[in-house]
C-alpha positions as CSV (number, residue, x, y, z in Angstrom):
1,X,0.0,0.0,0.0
2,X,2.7,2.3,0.5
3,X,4.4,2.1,-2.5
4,X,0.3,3.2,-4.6
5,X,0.8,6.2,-6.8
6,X,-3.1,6.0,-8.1
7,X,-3.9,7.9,-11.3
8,X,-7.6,7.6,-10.7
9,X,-9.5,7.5,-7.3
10,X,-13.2,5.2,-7.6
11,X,-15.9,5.7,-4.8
12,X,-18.8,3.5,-3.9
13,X,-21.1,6.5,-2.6
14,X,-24.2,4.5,-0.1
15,X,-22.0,3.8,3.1
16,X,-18.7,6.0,2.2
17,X,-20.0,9.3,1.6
18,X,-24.0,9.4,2.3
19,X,-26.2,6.6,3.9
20,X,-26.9,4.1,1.9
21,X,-30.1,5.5,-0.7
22,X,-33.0,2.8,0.4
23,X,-31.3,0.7,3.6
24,X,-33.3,-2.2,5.7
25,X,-33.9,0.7,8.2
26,X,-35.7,2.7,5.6
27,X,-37.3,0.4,4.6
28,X,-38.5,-1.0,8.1
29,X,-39.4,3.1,9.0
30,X,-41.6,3.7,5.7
31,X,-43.5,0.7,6.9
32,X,-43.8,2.0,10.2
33,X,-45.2,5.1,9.1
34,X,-47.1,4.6,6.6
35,X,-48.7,1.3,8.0
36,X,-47.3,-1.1,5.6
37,X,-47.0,-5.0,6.1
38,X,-43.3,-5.0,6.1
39,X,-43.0,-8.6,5.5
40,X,-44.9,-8.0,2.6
41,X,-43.1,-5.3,1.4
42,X,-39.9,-6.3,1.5
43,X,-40.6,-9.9,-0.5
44,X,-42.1,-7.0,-3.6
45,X,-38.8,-4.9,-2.7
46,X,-36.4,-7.8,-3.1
47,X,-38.3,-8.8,-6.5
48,X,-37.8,-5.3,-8.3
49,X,-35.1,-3.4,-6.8
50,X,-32.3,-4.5,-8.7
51,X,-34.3,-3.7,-11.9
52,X,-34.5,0.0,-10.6
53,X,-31.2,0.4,-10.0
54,X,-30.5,-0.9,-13.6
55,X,-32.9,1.7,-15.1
56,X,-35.1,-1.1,-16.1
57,X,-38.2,0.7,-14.1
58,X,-39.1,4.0,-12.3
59,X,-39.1,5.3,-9.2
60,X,-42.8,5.5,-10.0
61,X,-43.1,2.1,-11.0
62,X,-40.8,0.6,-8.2
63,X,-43.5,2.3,-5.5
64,X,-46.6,1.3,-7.6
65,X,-45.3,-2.5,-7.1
66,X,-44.0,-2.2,-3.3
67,X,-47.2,0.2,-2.2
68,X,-50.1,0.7,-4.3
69,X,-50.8,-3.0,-4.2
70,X,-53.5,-2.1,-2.2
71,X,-56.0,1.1,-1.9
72,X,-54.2,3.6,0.2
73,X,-55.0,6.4,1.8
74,X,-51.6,8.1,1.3
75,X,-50.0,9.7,-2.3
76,X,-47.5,8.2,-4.2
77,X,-45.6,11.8,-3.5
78,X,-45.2,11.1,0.3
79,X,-43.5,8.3,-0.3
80,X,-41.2,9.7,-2.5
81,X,-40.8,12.4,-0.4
82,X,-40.2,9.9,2.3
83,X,-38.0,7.9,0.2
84,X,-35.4,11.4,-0.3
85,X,-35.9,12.5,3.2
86,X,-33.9,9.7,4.1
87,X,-30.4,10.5,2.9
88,X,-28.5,12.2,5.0
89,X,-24.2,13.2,4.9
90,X,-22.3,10.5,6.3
91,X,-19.6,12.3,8.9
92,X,-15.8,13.9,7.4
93,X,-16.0,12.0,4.3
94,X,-16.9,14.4,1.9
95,X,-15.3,17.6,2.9
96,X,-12.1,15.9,3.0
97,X,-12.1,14.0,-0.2
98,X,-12.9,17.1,-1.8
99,X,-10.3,19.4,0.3
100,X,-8.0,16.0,-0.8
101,X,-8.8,16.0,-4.5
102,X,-8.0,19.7,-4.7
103,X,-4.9,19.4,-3.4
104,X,-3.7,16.5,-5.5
105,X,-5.4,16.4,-8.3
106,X,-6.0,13.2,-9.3
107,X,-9.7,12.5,-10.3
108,X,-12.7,11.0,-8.5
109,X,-15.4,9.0,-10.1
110,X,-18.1,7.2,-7.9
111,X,-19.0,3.8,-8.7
112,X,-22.2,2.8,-7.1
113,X,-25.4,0.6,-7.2
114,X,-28.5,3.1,-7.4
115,X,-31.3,4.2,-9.0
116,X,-31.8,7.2,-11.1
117,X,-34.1,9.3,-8.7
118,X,-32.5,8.7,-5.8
119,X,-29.2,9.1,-7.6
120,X,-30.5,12.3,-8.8
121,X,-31.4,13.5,-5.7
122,X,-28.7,12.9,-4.0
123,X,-26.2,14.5,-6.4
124,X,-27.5,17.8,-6.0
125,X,-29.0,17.8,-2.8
126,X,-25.2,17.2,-1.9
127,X,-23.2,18.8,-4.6
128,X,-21.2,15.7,-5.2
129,X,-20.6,17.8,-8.3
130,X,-17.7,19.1,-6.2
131,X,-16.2,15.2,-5.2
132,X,-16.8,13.5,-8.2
133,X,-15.3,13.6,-11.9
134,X,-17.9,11.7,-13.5
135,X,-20.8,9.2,-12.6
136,X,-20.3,5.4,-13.2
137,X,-23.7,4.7,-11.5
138,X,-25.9,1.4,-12.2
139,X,-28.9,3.4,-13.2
140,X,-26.9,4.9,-16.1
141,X,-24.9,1.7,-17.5
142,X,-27.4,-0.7,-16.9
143,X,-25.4,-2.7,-15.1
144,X,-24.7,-3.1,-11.3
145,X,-21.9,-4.3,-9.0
146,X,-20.7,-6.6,-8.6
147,X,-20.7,-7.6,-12.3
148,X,-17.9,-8.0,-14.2
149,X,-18.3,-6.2,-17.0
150,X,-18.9,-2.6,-14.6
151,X,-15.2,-2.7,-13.5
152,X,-14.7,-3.3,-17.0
153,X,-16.3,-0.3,-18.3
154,X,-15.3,1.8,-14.7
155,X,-11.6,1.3,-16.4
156,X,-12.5,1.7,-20.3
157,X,-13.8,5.2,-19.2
158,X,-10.9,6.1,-17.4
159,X,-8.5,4.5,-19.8
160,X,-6.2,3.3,-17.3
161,X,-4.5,0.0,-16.2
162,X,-6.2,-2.1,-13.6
163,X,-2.9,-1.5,-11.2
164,X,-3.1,2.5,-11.8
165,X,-6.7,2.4,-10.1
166,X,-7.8,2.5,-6.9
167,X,-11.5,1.6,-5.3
168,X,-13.3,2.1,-1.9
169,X,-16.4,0.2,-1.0
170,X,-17.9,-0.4,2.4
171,X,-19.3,-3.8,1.2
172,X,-16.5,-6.2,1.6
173,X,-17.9,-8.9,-1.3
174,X,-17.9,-5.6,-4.0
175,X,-14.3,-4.7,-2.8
176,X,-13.1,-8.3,-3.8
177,X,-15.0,-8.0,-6.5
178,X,-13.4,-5.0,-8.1
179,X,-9.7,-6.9,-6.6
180,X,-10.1,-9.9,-9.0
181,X,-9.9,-7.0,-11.5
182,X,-6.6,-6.0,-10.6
183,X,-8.1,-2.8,-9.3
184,X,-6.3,-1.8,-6.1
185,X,-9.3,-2.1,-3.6
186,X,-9.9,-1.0,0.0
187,X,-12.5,-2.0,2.5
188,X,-13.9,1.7,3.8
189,X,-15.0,1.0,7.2
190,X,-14.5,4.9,8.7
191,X,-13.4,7.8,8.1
192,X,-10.2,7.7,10.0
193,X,-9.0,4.2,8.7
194,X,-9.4,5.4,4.9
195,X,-7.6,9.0,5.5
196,X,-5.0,6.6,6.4
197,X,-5.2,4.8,3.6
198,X,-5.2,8.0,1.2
199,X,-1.7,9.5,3.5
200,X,0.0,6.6,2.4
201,X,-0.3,6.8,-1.6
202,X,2.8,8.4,-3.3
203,X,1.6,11.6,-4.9
């Protein structure tokens, strides 16, 4: 690790920078406040998620399968608005890797698993304009981690060797992932633990 001199830095967003977009706990408070059988919800939510996070569906259509099931007495607009409300700016991170990147550099594209309305959301209600180079996100390719071929095209866009890259992800299965890539990969667990890990690359 001491000896990395990465020419591109790749960032999972959900768990690194902000909360993940629609966690279990999300999920479990929706229920809870909008009187939803959880167990009910979450077999229709395992079903189509992944296919929102491709861009294979809507937002709209992922809540018209999870929710409107049934007759409710509640608008498909407070759960969206529910759905937004529940991002939130995970602690350091994002100040630091911008303060970081301006300092060095070297550019930053997230790599992440999400779909487009939330995705959207997030970017701006954040300004991740000011971390991020670019946007390798599911909803746009069509493809999510931890497939193959997205570390592929992650590298293709960058136009860089495997061993020239570097990738943070909180999930350990998507770091090892991107590692049988070649792709130098790091398990983000805090904030002070990956600081450590950026101090040690050669610049």
């Amino acid at each position: 690790m001491n000896m990395l001199s990465p020419k591109v830095i790749f960032l999972d967003v959900g768990g690194v920078l902000l909360n993940n977009a629609w966690g279990h706990e999300s999920r479990k408070a929706v229920c809870e406040k909008f009187h939803l059988n959880y167990e009910e919800f979450e077999v229709l939510h395992q079903f189509v998620f992944n296919l929102y996070e491709i861009g294979k569906i809507t937002l709209d259509e992922y809540i018209e399968t999870t929710v409107f099931n049934h007759p409710r007495s509640f608008a498909k607009e407070e759960i969206k608005e529910f759905m937004f409300s529940q991002s939130v700016l995970l602690p350091n991170m994002l100040q630091w890797i911008i303060e970081w990147k301006e300092k060095h550099k070297i550019p930053v594209f997230s790599l992440n698993n999400e779909g487009k309305e939330l995705n959207d959301y997030r970017i701006h209600k954040f300004g991740l304009h000011r971390c991020f180079d670019g946007f390798i996100s599911s909803c746009e390719v069509g493809m999510r981690k931890p497939d193959p071929e997205l570390y592929k095209l992650a590298r293709g866009i960058v136009q860089l060797q495997p061993h020239e890259c570097v990738y943070f992800d909180d999930r350990i299965m998507l770091v090892n992932a991107a590692a049988k890539h070649g792709i130098h990969s790091f398990h983000h667990q805090d904030f002070e633990s990956t600081r450590m890990i950026f101090d040690n690359f050669t610049i």
